[in-house]
C-alpha positions, 0 to 999 in steps of 0.5 A, a space after each residue: 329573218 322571217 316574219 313572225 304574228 303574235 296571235 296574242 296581240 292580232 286583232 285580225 284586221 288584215 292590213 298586213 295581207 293587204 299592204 305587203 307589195 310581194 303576197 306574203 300574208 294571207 287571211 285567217 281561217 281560224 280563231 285565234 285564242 282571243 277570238 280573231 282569224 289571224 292572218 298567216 305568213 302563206 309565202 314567206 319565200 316571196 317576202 323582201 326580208 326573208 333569209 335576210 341579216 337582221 341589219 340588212 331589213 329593206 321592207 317592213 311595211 307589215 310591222 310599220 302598219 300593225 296598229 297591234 305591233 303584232 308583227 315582228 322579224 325572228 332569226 330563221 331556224 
């Protein structure tokens, strides 16, 4: 599995860079198309749940602290 932003609904405020224990998020440097620099997923290979079986998730603290529910776990390609 790997981390996914929904730029659509990210307002930017970068809790998740700030509460992932393992770096995996970093801040925006660009407008989103609602105006906001969306935080992006710089190291998914550091995160807890990457490459992981969906049932077998043991870190969300970035989808637990969205406040936009902006983030989500996608079947890697």
């Amino acid at each position: 599995m790997k981390a996914r932003i929904d730029e659509s609904l990210c307002k930017g405020c970068n809790i998740c860079v700030h509460v992932c224990p393992k770096g995996t998020y970093a801040k925006g440097n660009r407008l989103s198309d609602m105006g906001y620099f969306a935080p992006t997923v710089a190291a998914p290979e550091k995160c807890f749940n990457h490459g992981r079986d969906s049932s077998k998730l043991i870190c969300e603290l970035c989808v637990l602290s969205c406040p936009d529910q902006a983030i989500t776990w996608v079947p890697e390609e």
